[in-house]
Backbone of each chain as ProteinMPNN parsed JSONL, in Angstrom:
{"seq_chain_A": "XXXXXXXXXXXXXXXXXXXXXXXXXXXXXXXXXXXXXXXXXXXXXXXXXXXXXXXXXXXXXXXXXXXXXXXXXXXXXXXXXXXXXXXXXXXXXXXXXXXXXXXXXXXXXXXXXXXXXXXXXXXXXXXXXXX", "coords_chain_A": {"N_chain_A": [[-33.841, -41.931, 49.285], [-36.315, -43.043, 47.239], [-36.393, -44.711, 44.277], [-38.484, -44.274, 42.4], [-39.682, -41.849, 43.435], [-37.319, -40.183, 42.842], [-37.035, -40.494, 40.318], [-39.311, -38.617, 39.742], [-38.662, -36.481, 40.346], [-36.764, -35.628, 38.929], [-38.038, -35.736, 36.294], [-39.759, -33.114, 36.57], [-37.51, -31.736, 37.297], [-36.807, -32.144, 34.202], [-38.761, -30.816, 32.7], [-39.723, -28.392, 33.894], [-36.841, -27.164, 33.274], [-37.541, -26.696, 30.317], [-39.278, -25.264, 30.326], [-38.354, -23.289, 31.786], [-35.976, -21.84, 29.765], [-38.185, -21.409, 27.605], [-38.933, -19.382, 28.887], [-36.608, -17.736, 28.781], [-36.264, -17.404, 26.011], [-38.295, -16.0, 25.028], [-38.22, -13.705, 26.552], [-35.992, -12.943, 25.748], [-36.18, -12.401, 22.713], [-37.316, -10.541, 20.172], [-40.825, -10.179, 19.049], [-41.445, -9.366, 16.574], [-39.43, -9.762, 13.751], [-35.96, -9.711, 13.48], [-33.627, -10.36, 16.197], [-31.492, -8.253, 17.449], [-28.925, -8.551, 18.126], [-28.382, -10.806, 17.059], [-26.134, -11.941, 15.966], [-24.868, -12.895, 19.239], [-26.712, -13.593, 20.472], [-28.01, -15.899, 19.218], [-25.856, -17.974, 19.843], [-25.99, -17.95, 22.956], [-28.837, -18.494, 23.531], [-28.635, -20.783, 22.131], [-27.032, -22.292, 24.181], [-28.646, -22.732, 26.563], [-30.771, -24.05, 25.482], [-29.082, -26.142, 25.836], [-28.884, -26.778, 28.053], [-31.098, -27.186, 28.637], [-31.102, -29.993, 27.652], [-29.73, -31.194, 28.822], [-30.906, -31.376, 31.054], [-32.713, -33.187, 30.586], [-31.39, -35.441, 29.896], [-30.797, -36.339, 32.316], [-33.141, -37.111, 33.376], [-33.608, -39.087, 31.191], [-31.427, -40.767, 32.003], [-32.426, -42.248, 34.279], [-34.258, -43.659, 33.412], [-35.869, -46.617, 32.809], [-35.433, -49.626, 30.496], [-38.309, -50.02, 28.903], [-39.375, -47.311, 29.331], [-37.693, -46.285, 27.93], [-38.261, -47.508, 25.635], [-40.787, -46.879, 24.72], [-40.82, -44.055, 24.944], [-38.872, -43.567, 22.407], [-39.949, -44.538, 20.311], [-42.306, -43.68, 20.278], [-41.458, -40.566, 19.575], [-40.358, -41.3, 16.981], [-42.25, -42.218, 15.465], [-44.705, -41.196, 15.814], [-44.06, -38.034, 16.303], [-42.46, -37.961, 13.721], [-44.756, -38.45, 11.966], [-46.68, -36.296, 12.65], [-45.35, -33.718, 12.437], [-45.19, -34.036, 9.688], [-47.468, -34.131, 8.685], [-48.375, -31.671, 9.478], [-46.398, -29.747, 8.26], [-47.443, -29.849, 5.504], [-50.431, -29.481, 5.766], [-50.094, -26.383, 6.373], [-48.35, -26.088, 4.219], [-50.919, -26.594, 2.302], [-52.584, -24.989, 3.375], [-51.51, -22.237, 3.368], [-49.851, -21.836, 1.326], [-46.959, -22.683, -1.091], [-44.28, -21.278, -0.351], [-44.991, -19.832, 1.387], [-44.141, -18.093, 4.745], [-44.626, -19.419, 6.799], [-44.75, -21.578, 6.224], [-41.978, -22.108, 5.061], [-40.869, -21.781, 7.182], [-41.855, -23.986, 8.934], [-40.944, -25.923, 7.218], [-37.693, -25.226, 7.666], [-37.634, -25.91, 9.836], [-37.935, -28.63, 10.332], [-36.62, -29.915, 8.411], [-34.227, -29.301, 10.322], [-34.484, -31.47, 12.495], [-34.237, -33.433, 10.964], [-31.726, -33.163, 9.645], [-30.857, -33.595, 12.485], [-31.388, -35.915, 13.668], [-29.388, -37.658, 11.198], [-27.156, -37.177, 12.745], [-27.128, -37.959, 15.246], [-27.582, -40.637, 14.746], [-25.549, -41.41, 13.112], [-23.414, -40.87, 15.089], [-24.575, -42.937, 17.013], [-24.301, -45.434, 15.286], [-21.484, -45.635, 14.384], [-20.491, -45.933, 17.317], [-21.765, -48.506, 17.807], [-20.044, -49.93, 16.335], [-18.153, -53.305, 15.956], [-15.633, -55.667, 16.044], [-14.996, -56.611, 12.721], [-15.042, -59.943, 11.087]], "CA_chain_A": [[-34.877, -41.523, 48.337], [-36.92, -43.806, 46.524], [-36.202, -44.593, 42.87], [-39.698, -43.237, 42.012], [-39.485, -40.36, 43.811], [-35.834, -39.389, 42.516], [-37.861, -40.427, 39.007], [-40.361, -37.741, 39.154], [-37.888, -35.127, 40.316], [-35.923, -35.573, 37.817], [-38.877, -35.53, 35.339], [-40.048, -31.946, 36.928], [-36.092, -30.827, 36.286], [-36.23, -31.706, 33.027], [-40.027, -29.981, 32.344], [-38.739, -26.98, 34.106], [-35.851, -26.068, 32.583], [-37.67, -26.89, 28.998], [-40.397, -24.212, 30.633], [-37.467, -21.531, 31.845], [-36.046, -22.078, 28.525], [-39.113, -21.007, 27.423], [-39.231, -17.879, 29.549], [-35.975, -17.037, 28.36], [-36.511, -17.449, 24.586], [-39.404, -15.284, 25.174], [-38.188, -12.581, 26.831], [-35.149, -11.92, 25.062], [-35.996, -12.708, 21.532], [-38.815, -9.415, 19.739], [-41.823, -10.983, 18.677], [-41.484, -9.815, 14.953], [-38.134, -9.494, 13.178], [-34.819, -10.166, 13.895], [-32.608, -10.216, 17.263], [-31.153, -6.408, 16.634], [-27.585, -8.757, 18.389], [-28.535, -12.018, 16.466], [-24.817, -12.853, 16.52], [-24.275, -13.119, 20.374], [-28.038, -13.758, 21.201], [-27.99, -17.077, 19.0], [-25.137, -18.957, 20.585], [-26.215, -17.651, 23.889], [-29.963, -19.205, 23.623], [-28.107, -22.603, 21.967], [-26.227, -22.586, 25.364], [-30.24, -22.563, 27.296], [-30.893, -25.416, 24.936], [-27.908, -27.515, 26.269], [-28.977, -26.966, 29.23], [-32.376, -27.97, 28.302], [-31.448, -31.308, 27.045], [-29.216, -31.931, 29.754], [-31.586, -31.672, 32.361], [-33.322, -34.069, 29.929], [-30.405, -36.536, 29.749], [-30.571, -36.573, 33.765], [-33.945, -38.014, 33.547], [-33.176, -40.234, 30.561], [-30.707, -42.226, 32.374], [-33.372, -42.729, 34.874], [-35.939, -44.353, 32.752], [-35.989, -48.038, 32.306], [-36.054, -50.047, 29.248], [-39.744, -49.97, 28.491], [-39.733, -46.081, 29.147], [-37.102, -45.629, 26.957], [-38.403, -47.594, 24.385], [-42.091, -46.003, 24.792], [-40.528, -42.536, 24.308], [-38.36, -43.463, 20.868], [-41.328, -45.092, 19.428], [-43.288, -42.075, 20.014], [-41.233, -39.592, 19.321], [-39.7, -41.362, 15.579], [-43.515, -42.652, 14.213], [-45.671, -40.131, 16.283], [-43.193, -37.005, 16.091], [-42.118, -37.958, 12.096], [-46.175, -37.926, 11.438], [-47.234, -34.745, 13.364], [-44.482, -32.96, 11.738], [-44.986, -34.131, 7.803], [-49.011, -33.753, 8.745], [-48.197, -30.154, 9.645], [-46.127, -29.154, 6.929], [-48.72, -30.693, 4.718], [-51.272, -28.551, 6.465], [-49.194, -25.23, 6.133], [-48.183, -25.928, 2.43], [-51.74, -26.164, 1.371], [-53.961, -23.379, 3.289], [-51.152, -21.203, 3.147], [-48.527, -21.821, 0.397], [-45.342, -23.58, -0.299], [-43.441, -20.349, 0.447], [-45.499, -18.682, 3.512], [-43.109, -17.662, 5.893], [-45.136, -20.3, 7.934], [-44.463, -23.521, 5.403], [-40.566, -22.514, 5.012], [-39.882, -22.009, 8.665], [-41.886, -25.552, 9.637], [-39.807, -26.729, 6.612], [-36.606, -25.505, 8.474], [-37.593, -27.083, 11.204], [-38.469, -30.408, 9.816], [-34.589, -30.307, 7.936], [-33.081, -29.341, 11.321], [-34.535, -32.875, 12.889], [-33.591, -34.443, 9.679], [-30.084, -33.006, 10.413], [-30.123, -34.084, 13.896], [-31.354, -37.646, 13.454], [-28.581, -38.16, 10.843], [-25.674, -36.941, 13.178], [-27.017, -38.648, 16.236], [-27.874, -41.813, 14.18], [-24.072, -41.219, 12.903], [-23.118, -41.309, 16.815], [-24.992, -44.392, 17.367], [-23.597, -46.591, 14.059], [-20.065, -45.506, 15.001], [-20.432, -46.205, 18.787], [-21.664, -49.955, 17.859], [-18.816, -50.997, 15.086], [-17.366, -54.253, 16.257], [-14.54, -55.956, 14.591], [-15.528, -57.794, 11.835], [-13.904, -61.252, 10.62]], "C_chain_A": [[-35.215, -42.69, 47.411], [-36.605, -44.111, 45.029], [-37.413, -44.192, 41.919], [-39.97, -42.036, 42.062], [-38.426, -39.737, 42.635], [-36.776, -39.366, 40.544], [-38.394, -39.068, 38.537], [-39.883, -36.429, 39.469], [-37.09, -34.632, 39.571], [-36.769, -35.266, 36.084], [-39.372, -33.896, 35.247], [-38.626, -31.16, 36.396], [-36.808, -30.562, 34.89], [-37.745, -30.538, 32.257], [-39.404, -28.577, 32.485], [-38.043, -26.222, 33.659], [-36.017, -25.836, 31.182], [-38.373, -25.188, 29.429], [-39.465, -22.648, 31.075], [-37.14, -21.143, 31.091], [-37.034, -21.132, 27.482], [-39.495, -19.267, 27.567], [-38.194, -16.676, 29.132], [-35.697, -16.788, 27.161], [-37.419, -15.99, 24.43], [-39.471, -13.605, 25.559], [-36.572, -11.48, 26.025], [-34.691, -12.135, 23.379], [-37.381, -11.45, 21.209], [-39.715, -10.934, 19.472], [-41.88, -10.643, 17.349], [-40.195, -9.317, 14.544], [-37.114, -9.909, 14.099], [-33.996, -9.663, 15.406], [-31.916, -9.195, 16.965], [-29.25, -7.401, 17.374], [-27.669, -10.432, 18.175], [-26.678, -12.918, 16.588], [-24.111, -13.325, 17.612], [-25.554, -13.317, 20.637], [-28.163, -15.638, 20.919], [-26.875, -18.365, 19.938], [-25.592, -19.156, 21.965], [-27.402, -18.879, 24.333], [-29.644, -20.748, 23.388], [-27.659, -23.268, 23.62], [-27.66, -22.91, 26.19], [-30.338, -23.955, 27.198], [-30.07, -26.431, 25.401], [-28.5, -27.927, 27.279], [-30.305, -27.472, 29.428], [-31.964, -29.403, 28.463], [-30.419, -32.254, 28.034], [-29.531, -32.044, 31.255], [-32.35, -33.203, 31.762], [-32.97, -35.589, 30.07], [-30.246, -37.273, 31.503], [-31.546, -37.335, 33.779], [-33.875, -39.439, 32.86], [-32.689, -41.577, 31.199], [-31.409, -42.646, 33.64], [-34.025, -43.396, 34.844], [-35.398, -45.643, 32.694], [-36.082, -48.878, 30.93], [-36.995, -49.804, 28.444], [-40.387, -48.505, 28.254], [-39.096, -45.507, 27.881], [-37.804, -46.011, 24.984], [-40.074, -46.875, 23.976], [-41.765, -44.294, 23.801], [-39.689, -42.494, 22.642], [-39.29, -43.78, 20.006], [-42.218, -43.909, 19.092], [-43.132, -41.111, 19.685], [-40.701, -39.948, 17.691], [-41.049, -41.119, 14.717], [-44.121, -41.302, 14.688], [-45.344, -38.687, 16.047], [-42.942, -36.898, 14.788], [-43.433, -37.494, 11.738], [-46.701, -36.722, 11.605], [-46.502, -34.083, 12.414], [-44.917, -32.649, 10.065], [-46.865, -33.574, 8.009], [-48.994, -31.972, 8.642], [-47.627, -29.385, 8.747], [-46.925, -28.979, 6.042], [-49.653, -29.225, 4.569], [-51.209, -27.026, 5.602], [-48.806, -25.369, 4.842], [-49.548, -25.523, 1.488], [-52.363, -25.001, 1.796], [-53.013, -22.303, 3.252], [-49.821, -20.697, 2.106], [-47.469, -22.098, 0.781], [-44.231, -22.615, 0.028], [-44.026, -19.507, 0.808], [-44.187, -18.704, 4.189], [-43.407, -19.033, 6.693], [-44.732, -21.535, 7.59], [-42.526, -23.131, 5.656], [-40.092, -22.338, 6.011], [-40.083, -23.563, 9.385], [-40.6, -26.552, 8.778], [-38.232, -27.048, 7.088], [-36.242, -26.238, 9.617], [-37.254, -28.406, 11.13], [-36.636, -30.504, 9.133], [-33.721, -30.131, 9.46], [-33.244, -30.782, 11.401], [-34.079, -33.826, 12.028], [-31.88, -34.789, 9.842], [-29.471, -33.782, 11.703], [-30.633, -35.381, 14.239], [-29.844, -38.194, 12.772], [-27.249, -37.98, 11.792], [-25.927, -38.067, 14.804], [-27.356, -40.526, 15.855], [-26.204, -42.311, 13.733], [-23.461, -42.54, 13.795], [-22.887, -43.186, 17.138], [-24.442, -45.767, 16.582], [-22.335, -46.239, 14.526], [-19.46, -45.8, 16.559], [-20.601, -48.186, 18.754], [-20.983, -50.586, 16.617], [-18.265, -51.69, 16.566], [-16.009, -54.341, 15.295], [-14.911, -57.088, 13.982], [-14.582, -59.128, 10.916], [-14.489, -62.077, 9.874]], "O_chain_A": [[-34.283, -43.259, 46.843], [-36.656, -42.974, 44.559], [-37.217, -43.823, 40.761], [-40.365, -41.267, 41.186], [-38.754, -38.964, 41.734], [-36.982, -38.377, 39.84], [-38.154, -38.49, 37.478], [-40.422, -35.4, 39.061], [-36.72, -33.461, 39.49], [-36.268, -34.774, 35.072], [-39.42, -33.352, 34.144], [-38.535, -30.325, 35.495], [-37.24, -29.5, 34.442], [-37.554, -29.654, 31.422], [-38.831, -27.864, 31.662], [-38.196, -25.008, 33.52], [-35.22, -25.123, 30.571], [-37.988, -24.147, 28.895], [-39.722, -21.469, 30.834], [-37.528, -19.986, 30.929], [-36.584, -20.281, 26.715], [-40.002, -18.397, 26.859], [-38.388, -15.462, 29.067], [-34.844, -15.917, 26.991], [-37.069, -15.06, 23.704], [-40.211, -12.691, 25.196], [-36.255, -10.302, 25.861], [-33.573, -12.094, 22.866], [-38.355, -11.466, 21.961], [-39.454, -12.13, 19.607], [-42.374, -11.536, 16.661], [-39.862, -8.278, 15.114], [-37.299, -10.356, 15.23], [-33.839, -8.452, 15.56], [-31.623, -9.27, 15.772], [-28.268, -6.752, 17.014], [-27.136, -11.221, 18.956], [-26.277, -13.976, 17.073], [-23.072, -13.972, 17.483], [-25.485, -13.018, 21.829], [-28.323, -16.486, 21.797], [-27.254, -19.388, 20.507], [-25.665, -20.319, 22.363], [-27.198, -19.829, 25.088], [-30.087, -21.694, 24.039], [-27.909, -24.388, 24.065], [-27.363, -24.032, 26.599], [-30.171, -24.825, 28.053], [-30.438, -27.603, 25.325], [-28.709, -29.11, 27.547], [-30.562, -28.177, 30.404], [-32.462, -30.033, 29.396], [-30.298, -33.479, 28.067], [-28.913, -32.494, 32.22], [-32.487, -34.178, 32.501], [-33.695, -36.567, 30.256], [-29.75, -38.358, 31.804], [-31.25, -38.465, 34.168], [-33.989, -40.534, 33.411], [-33.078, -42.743, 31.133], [-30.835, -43.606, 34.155], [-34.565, -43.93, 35.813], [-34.186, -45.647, 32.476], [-37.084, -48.595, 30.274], [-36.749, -49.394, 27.31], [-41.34, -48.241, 27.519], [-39.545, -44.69, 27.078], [-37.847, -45.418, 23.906], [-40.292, -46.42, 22.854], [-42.154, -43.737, 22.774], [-39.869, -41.574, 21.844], [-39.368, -43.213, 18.916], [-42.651, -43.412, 18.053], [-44.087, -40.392, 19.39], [-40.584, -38.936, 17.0], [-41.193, -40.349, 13.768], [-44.02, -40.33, 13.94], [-46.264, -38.006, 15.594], [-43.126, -35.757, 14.363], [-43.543, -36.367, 11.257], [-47.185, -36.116, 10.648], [-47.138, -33.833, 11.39], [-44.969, -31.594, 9.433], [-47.3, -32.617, 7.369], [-49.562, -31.27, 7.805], [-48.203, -28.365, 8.368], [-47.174, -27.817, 5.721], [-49.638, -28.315, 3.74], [-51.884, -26.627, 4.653], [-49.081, -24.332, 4.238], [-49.614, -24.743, 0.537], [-52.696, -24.1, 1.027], [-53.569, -21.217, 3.09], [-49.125, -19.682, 2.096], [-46.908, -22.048, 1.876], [-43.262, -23.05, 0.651], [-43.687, -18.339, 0.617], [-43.303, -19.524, 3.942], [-42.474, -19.671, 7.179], [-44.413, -22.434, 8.369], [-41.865, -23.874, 6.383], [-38.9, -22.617, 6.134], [-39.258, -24.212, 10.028], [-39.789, -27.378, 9.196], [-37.61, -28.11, 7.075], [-35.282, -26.819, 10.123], [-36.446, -29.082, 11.767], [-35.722, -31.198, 9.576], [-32.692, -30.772, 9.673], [-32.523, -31.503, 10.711], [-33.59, -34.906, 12.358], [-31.164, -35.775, 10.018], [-28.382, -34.298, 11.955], [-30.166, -35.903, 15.251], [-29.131, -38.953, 13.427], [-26.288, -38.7, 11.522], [-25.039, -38.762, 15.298], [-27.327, -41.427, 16.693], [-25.758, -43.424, 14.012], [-23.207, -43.742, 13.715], [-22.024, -44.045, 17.323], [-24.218, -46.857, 17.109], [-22.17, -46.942, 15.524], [-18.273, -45.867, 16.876], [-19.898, -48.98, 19.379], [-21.374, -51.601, 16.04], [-18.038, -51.189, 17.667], [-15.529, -53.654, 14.394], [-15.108, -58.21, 14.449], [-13.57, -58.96, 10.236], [-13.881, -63.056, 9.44]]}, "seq_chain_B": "XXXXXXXXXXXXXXXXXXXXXXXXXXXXXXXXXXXXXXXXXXXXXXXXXXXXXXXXXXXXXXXXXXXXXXX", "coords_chain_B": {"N_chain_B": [[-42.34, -62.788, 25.851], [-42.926, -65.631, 27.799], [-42.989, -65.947, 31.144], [-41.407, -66.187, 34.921], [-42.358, -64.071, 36.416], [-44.19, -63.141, 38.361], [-44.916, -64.739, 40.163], [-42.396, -65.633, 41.43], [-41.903, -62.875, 42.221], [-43.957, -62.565, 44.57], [-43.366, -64.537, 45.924], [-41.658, -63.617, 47.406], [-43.025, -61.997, 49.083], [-43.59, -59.556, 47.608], [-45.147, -56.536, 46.154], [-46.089, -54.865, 43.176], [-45.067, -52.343, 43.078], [-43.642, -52.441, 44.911], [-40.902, -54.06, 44.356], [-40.263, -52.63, 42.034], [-39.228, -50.53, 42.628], [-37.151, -51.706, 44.104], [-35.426, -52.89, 42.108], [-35.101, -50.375, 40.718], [-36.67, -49.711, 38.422], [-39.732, -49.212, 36.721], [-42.66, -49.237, 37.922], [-44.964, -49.539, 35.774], [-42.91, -50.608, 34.32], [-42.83, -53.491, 35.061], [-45.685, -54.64, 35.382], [-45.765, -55.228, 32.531], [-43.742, -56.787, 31.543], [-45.025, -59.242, 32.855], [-47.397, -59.242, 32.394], [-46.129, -60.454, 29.99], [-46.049, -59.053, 27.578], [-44.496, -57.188, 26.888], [-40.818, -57.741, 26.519], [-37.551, -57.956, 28.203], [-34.454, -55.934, 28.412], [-31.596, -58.112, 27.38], [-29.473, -57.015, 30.086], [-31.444, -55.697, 31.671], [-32.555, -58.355, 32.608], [-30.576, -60.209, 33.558], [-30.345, -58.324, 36.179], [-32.464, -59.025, 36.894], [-32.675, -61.714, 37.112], [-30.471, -61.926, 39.208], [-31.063, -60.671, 40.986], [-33.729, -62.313, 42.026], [-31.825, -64.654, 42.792], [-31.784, -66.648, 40.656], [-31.264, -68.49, 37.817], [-31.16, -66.84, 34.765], [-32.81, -68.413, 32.828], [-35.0, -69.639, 34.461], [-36.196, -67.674, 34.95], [-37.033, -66.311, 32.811], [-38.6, -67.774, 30.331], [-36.938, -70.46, 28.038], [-38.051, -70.664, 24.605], [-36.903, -70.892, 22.704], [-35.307, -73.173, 23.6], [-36.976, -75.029, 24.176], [-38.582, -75.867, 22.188], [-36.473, -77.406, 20.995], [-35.755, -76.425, 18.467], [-33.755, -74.786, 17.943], [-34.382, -72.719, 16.517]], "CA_chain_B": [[-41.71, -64.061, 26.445], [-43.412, -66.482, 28.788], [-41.72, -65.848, 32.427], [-42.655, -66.296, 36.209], [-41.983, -62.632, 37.187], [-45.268, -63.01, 38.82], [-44.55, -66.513, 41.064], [-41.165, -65.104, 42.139], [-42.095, -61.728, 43.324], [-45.108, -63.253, 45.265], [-42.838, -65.699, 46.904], [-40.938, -62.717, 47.94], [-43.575, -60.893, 49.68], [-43.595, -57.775, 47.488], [-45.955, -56.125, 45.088], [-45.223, -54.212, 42.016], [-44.391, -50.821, 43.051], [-41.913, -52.725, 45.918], [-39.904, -54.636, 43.568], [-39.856, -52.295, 40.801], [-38.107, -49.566, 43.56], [-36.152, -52.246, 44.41], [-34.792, -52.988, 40.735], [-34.893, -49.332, 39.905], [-37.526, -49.741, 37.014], [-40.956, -48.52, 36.701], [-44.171, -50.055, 38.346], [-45.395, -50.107, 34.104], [-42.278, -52.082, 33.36], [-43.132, -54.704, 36.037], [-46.695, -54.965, 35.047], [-45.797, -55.321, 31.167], [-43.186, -58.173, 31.827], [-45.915, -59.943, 33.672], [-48.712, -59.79, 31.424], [-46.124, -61.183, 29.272], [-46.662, -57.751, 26.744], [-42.886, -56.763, 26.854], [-39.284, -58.383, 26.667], [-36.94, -56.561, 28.683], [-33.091, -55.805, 27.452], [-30.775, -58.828, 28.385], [-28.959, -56.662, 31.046], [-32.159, -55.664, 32.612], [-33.619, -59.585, 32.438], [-29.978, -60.738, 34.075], [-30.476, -58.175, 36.809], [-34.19, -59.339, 37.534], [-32.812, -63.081, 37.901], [-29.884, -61.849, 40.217], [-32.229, -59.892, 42.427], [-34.39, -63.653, 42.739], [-30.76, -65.423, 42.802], [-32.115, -67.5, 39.759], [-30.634, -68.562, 36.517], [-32.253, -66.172, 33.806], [-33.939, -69.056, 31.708], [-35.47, -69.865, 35.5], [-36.959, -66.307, 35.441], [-37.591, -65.935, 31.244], [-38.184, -69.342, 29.788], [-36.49, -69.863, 26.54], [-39.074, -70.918, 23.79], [-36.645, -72.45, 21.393], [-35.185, -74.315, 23.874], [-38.407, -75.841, 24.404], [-39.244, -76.55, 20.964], [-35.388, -78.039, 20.322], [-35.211, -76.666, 16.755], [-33.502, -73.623, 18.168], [-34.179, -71.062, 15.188]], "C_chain_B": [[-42.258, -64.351, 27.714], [-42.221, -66.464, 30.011], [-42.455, -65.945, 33.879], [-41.996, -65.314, 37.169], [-42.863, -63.023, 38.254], [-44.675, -63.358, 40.231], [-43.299, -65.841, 42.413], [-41.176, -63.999, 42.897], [-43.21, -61.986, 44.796], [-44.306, -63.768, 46.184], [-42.107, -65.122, 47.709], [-41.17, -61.841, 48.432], [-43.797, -60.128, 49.001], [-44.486, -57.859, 46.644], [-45.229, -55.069, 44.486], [-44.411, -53.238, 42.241], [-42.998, -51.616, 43.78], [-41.042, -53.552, 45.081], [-39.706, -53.925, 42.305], [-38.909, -50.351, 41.322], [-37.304, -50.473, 44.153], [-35.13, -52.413, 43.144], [-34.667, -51.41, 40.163], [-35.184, -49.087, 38.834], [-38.539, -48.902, 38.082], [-41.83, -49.56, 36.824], [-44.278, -50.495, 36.778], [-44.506, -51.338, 33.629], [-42.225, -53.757, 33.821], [-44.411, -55.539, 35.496], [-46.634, -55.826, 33.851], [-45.46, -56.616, 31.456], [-43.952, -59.265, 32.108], [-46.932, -60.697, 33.089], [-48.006, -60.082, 30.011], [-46.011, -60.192, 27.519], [-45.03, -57.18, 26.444], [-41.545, -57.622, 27.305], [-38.261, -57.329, 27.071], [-35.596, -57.043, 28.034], [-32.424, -57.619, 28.241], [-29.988, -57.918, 29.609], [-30.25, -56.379, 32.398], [-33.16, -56.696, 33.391], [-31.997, -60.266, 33.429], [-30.092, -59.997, 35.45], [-31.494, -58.532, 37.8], [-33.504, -60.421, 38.384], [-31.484, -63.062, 38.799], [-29.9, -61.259, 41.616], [-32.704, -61.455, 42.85], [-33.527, -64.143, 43.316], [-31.463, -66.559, 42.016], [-31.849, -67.453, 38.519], [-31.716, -67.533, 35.689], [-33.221, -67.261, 33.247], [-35.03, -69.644, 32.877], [-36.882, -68.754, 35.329], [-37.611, -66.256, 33.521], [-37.436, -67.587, 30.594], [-38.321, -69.124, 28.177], [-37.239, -70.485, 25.344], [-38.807, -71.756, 22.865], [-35.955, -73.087, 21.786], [-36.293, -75.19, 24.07], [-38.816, -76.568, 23.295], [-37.834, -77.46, 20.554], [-35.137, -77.782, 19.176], [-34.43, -75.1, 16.807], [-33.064, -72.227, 16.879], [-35.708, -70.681, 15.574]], "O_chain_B": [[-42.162, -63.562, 28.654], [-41.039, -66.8, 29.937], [-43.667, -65.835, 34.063], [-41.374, -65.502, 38.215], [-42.235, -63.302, 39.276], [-44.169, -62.641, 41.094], [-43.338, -65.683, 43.633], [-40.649, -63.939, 44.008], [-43.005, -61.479, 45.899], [-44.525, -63.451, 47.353], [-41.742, -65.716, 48.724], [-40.41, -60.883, 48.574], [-44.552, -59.385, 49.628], [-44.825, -58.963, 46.216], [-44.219, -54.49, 44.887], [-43.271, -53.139, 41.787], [-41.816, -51.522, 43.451], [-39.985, -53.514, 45.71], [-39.023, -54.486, 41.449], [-38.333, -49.479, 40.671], [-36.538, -49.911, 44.936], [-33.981, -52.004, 43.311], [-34.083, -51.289, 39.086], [-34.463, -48.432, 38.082], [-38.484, -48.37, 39.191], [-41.869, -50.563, 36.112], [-43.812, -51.578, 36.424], [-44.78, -52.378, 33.03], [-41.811, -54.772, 33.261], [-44.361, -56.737, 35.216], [-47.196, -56.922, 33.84], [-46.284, -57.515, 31.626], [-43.587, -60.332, 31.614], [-47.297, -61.873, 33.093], [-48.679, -60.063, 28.98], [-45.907, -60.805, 26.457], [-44.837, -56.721, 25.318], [-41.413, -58.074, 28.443], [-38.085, -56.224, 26.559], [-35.452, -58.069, 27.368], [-32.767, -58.103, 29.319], [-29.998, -58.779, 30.489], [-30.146, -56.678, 33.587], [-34.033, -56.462, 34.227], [-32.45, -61.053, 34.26], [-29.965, -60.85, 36.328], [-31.486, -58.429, 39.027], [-33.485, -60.46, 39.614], [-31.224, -64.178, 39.25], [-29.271, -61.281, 42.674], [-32.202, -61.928, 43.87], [-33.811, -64.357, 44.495], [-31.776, -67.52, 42.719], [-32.138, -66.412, 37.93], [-32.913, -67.481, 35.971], [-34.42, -66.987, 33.213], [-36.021, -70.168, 32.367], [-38.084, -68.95, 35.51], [-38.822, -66.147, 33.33], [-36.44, -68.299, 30.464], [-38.998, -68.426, 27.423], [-36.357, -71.284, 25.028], [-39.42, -72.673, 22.318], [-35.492, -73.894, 20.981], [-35.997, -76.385, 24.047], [-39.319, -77.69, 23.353], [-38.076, -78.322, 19.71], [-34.41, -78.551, 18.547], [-34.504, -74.336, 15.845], [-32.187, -71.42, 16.571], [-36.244, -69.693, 15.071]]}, "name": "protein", "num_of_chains": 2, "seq": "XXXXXXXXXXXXXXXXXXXXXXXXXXXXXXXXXXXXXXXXXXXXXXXXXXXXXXXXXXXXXXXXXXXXXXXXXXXXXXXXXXXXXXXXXXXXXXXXXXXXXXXXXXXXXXXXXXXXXXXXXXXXXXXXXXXXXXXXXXXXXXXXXXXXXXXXXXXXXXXXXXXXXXXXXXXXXXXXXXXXXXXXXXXXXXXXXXXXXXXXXX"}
């Protein structure tokens, strides 16, 4: 198999399982109010997500230099902007506590969260020894 | 960085897509290199010039050796 090929099958994985993911968020979450078994539904769906990001991680180590650096570029400046634009958005036409501003807000602190721990990762993975 | 990706693949028969499924990159990252538009990692710039069998500074020429004031 080609290293292009195996590329774009691996790209379809990881779409896929973002998109089943999807199907299964969907079907076993209501559409207004709370998970009536929020305490075994949440871990459950986290577990989806793994599996999300490790179909993800399959393609990752696929990509090349230039892809990889394409996709961090786009996802720190392009992904940081969209995000703060959108809050933005949602703060003014609909107030700074809409349901709609303090859930993007939660959002926007998760990634905050999960930059600093995988940024962590990354500073603790490249300590040398220093002299 | 000034390099003769080009020269070398040429001399080697292939075009982009075939040397960039031979290296296990991407057609784009072949192109980029080329037109000179992207610097690839050192690991993926020592694999290039052990695919040619050519010293790296052969394949990526080094700029401040050239100028001698190497900063």
């Amino acid at each position: 198999m080609s290293h292009r090929t195996k590329y774009w099958m691996l790209c379809a994985l990881a779409f896929g399982a973002s998109a089943l993911a999807g199907v299964i968020i969907g079907k076993t979450v209501p559409a207004g109010g709370a998970s009536g078994n929020a305490a075994l539904l949440f871990p459950l769906l986290l577990g989806v997500c793994g599996l999300v990001m490790a179909a993800g991680w399959l393609w990752w180590r696929n990509t090349d230099d230039l892809q990889q650096q394409g996709q961090l570029i786009s996802w720190y400046w392009g992904g940081t902007f969209g995000a703060l634009a959108m809050l933005v958005y949602l703060a003014v036409f609909f107030g700074r506590h809409s349901d709609l501003s303090l859930g993007a807000t939660y959002l926007f602190f998760a990634q905050v969260g999960g930059f600093f721990i995988v940024w962590l990762v990354w500073r603790l993975r490249g300590r040398g020894q220093s002299e | 960085m000034k390099n003769c990706l080009r020269e070398l693949r040429k001399a080697q028969g292939l075009n982009q897509a075939e040397l960039a499924d031979r290296l296990e990159i991407s057609r784009q990252t072949i192109i980029a290199i080329e037109a000179d538009k992207y610097d690839p990692s050192l690991p993926m710039a020592y694999r290039m010039a052990a695919f040619f069998d050519v010293p790296v500074e052969t394949l990526f020429l080094n700029p401040w050796k050239a100028t001698g004031t190497g900063v």
